[in-house]
N, C-alpha and C positions, 0 to 999 in steps of 0.2 A: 333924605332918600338917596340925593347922589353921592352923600358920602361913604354910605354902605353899600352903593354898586359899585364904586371907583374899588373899595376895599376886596368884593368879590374877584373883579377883575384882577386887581394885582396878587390874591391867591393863585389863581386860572394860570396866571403869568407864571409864578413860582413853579405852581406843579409841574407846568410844562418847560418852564427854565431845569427844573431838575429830573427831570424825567429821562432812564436809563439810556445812552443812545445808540447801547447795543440792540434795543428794542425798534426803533426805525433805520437801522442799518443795511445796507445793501450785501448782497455776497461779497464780493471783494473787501470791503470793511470787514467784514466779519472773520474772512478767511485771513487776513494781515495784521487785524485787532489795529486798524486805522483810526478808529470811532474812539480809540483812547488817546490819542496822536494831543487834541487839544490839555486838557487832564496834563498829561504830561511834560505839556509846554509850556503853561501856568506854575506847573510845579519845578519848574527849571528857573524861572523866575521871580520866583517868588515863597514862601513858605504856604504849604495850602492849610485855608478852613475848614471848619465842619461842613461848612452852608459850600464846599464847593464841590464836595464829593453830590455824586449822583443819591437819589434815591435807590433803596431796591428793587429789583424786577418783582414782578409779583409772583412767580412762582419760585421766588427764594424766599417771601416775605412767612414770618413763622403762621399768619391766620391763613393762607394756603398749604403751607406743608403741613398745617395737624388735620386739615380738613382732606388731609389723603392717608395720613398715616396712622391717626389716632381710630378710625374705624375699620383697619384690618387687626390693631394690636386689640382693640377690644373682643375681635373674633378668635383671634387668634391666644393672646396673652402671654405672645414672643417676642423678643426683641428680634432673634433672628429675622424668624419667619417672614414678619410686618418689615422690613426690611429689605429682605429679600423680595418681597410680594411689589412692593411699591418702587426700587430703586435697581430690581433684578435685570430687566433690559436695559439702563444704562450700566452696568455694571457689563455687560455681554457686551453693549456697543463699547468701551472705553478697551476693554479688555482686547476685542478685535483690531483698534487701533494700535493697543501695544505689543501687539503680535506682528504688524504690519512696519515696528519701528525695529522689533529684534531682528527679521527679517532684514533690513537697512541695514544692521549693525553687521549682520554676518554677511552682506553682500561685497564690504568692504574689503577681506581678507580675501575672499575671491577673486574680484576683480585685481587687488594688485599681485596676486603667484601669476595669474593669466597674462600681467601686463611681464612682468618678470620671467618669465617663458616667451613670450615674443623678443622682447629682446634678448635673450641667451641664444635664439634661433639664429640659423645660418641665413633666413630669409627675416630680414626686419621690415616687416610691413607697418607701415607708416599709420596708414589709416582705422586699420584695427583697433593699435592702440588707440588712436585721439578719440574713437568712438570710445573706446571702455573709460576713458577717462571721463570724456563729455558723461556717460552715462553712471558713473559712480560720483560728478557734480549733482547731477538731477535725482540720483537715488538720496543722496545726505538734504540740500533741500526739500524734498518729500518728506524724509524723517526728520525734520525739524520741525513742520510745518503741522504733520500728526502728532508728534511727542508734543509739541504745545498746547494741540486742542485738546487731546487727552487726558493732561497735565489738568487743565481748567476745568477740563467734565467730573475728573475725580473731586478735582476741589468741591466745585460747585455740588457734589451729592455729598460730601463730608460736611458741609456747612447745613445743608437741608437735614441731613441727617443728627448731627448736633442739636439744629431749633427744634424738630421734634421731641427729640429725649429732654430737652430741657423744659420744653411747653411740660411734658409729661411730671416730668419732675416736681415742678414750680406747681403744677396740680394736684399730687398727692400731697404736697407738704402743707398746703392749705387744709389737706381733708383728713390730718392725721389726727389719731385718736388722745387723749389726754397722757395714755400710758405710751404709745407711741413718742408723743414731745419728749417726755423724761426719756428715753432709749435713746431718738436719735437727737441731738443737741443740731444748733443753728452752726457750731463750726463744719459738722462733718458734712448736714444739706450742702455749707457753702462749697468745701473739695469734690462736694458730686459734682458741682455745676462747675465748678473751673476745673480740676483737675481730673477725677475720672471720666467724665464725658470726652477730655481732650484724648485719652488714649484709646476710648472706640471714635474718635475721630480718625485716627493713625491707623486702626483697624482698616477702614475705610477707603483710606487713600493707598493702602497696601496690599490692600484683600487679594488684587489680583496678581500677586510676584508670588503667591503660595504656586501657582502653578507654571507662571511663566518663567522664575527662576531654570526649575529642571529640566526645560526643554530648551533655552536655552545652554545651559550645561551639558546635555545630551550634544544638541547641534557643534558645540565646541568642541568636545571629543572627539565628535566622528568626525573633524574636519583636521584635527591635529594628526589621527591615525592615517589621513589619507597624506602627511608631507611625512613623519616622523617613524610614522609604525607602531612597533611594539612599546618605542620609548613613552609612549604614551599614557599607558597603564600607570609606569612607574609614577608619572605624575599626578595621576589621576589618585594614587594611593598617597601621594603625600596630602592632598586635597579633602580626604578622608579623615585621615587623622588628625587635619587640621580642623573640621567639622568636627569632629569629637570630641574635640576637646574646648571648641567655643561651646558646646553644648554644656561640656560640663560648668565652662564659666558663667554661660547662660543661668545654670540654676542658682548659684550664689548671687549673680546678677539679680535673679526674680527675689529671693529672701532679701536682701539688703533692700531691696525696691517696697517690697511688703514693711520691712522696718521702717523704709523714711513715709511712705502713707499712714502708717500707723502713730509714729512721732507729729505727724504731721495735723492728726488730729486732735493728740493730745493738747496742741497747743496753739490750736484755732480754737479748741472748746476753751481754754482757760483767756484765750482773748476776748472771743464772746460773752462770757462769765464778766470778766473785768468792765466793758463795757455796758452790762446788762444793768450790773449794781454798782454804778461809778457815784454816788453819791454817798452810798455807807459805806467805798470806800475811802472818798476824804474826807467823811465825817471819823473815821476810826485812825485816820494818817496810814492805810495800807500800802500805799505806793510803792516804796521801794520792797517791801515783803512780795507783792504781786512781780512788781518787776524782775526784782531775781527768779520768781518761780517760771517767769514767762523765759527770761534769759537762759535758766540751763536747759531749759525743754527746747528752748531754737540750738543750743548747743548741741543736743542729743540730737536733731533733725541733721545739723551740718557731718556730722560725725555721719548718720547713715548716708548722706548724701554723697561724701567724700567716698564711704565706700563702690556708691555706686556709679559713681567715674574711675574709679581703679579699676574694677571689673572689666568697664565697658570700655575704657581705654586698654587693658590686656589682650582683651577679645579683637577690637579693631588692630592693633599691632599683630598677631597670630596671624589674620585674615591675609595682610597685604606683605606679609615678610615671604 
């Protein structure tokens, strides 16, 4: 009897040894992300374990995020929707934070023409400046301190967002039909769960630069027109043509990207295959017949892959020349 209490206790101990410690954290911890300070200290010293990562919080944990989001998609039978419904106010708080960081960003060009007009003045008042400087210190720590937590909220709903679609996933592939199994094979389920769930993850963590890009952009315009003038347009129009033509790379981008997913399954289904009936294949000696076939289908993959680093590498050089 006391050896399965002593047992109980030392689980008790474990939970609570591994239990989140952003979860009994204090505001300050929380605000400086101090509560990772130890974590971090261990890992400077030493190579870390599994057993020393924390547990997850429970509102990361997937048997709470399907018990919030699995009952709006059944109403609904959107992924948007059920997403939006359930992840839509942090999406608005995160979003409001990085409106509060571009805000920071543009306070910077400000303050230094204002420090640069003081000094070009006939009168160099001393303490103006120190204040705009004191105050463009304390506006960039703000925006470090926002850009971080924002950074982490996005995560944190891209990851919750993920274990739902994947809970979701993992459940129809259990409940598919016999003519369904022959359609979809175990290689293409496995690209849902690793590879397309990762790019509405990316969705996720980006959704909100669909809008705060162009005001951004806006605000830099009308801030250039107020030192430069008209010479502004002009650049504004090379900025255009430069956008038009990542666009057009864009779309070759998206084809080539459509080809290596497609390649990509071709030859996870022929893995899975190979795996499936690995006994009549070294009863028949297939090996190297299979492996060449698996070989030029990973060759066909690297080829569309390759293309779509040339792309994206073109596009990024266009951007920042």
């Amino acid at each position: 009897m006391a050896k399965y209490q002593s047992l109980a206790v030392s689980d008790k101990a474990s939970i609570q040894h591994h239990r989140h410690p952003a979860d009994t954290a204090n505001v300050f911890s929380k605000l400086f992300y101090t509560w990772a300070t130890p974590l971090l200290r261990l890992g400077n010293e030493r190579q870390l374990d599994p057993s020393d990562i924390w547990s997850l919080q429970e509102e990361n944990q997937c048997s709470h995020v399907n018990k919030q989001f699995e009952p709006k998609f059944r109403t609904s039978r959107s992924l948007m929707w059920s997403i939006a419904a359930t992840h839509g106010w942090r999406f608005a708080v995160v979003g409001a934070m990085q409106v509060s960081t571009v805000c920071c960003t543009l306070y910077g060009p400000v303050v230094l023409k204002e420090i640069l007009s003081a000094i070009e003045s006939h009168e160099f008042d001393l303490p103006s400046i120190l204040k705009l400087i004191a105050s463009l210190c304390l506006v960039n720590v703000f925006q470090a301190l926002v850009s971080s937590h924002a950074n982490l909220q996005n995560q944190l709903v891209a990851v919750q967002i993920t274990s739902a679609l994947q809970y979701l996933l993992f459940q129809k592939s259990l409940a598919l039909s016999t003519t369904s199994r022959r359609d979809k094979t175990a290689g293409e389920i496995a690209n849902l769960f690793s590879n397309d769930i990762t790019w509405i993850m990316n969705f996720a963590l980006f959704a909100n630069q669909l809008w705060l890009v162009p005001i951004q952009i806006v605000a830099t315009i009308y801030m250039l027109y107020a030192v430069i003038g008209w010479a502004t347009f002009v650049g504004m129009a090379v900025v255009l043509v430069t956008l038009f033509g990542n666009q057009l790379l864009g779309k070759y981008q998206h084809a080539a990207f459509e080809e290596l997913m497609a390649n990509k399954d071709i030859r996870m289904k022929s893995i899975h295959e190979v795996f499936g009936a690995m006994q009549i294949l070294k009863l028949n000696a297939w090996e190297e017949k299979f492996g060449d076939k698996i070989a030029h289908e990973r060759n066909a993959e690297l080829e569309s892959l390759w293309k779509v680093f040339v792309f994206a590498g073109v596009s990024t050089t266009t951007t920042y020349l």
